[in-house]
N, C-alpha and C positions, 0 to 999 in steps of 0.2 A: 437092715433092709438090703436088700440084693438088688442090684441094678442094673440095666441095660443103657449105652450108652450109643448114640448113632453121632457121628463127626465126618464133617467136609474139610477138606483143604489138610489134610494127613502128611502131604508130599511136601508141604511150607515148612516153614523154620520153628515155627510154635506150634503148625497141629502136629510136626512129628512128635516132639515132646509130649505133648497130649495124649497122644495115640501109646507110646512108653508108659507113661502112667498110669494109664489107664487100665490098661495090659498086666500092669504089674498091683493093681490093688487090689481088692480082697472083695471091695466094697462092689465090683463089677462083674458081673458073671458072664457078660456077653458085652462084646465092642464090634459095632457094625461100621464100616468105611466106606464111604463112597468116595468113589475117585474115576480120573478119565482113564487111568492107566492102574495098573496093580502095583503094589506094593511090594518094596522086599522081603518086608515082616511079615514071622512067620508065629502064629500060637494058636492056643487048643481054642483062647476063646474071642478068637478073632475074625472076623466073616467079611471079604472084602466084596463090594458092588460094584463094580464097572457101570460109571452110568455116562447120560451127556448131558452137562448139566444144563443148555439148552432147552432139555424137554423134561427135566424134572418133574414138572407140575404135571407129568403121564406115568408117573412110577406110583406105584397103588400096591403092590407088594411088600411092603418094608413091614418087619416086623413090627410090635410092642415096644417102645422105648419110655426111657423114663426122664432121659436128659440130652439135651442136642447139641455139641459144643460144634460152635462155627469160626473156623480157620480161613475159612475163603479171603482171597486177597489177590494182587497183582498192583504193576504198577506202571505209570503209565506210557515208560521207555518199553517194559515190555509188552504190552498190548498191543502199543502202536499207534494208537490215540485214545483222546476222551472220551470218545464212543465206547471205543472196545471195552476202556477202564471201567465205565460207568457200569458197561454189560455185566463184569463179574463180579465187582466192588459193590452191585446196588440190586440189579435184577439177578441174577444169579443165587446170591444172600437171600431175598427174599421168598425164591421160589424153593429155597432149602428151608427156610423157616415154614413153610406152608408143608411143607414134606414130613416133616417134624409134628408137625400140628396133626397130619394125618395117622402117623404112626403114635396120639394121644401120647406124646411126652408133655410134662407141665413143668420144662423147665426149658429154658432158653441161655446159653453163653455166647459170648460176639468178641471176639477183637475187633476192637477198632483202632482208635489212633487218637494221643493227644492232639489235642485241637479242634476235636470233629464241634463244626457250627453249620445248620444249615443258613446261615447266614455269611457266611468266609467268604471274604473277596476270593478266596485261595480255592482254585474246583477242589484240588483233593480233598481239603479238610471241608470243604461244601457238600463232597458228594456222602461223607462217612455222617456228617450231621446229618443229610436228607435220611439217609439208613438209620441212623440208630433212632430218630424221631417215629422211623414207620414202625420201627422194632418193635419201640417202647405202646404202640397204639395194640399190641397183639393179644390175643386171650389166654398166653401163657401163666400158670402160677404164680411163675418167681422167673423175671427178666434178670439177668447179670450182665452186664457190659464193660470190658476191661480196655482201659486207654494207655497204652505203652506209650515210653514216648523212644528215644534209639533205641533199636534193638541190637544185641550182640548175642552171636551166636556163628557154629560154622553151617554156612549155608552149604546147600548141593551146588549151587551157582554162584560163587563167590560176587557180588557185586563192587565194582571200583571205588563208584563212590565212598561206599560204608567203609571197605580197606582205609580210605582215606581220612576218612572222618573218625576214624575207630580210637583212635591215640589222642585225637583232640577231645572227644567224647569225656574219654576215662581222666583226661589231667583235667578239667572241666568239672567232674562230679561233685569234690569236695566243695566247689567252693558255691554250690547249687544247694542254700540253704534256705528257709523257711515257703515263703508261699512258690518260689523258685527249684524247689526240692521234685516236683512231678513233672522236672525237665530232664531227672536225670537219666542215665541211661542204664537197661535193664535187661540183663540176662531173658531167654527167650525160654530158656528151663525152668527159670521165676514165674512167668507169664502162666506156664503150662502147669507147675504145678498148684501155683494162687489155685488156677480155674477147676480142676479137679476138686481141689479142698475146699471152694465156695459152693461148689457144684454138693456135696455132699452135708456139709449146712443146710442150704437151700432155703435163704431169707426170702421173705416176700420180695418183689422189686417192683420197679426196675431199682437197680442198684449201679451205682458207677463207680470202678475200682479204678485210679488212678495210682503212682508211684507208690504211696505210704501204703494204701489199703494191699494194695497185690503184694508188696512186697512184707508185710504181715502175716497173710494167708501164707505165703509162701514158708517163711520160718517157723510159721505151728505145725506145716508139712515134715520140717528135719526136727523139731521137737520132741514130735511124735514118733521117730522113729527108733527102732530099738536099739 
């Protein structure tokens, strides 16, 4: 089956990689992007949308899709506050899941983030619970939600902290064994390709990929290949 795929947040660390994969399977005949700003990728079966994701829930043009992988993210040094954070991290996500819904795709992907509870003393991991609970209430087919926990990758905007954490990260992995194993930390190319490859399974859900599972999908990805 031939696919159509619509993705926000392309310009992050994991929807680029998304947006590569995507680009590059077989299984997608069209990859549609929305973003505030253009992209510098360039292919035959790629169609960028300039939107604001603000007024989303006013775009009524979007084609036919089949699958909607959601990268949207930020955080909350860059925003500038809770507010902002909440804006993109919760109303933002949501108004792109309603966008999706319009354009009759029946399948839903989300990063989110280990730990998401709506119940966390912690906002972040509060606000990504509150989302992925409203997620999980939607009339999509087949819900997928993937919970990274470090990510490693080069970003466009390098961040200090991560530079700083990166090295204690990696001597830290091994020794992150059994129920402690979905703390470890995880390539952001893993992330993007799991979701592509769950994405074209397309198990009933909602489903929760944590460490093992994403990192699974991910290795039947290079298995697979020639």
């Amino acid at each position: 089956m031939i696919r159509t795929a619509l993705v926000a947040g392309a310009s992050g660390l994991v929807g680029g990689h998304v947006l590569e994969s995507l680009l590059a399977d077989a299984a997608y005949a069209r990859v549609v992007a929305l973003g505030r700003r253009r992209l510098a990728a360039q292919h035959p079966k790629l169609e960028q949308r300039i939107v604001d994701f603000a007024a989303l829930d006013a775009l009524s043009d979007l084609p036919r899709v089949d699958d909607v992988f959601c990268c949207l993210g930020t955080t909350i040094k860059t925003a500038g506050s809770q507010e902002a954070f909440r804006k993109v991290d919760y109303d933002y996500v949501l108004a792109f899941t309603r966008a999706g819904q319009r354009a009759s795709a029946t399948q839903f992907l989300l990063v989110s983030a280990l730990g998401a509870d709506p119940a966390s003393r912690i906002f972040y991991s509060r606000v990504k619970g509150e989302l992925e609970a409203e997620v999980r209430r939607l009339p999509y087919q087949a819900i997928q939600i993937f919970r990274p926990s470090f990510l490693m990758g080069d970003r466009a905007a390098p961040r200090l902290a991560e530079r700083v954490a990166l090295p204690l990260a990696r001597a830290v992995a091994p020794l992150l064994v059994g129920p402690l194993r979905r703390y470890r930390p995880i390539q952001a190319a893993d992330v993007a390709r799991a979701m592509v490859q769950i994405a074209k399974e397309a198990p009933r859900g909602p489903n929760v990929f944590e460490y093992d599972g994403i990192m699974a999908a991910a290795r039947s990805v290079v298995s697979l290949s020639p």
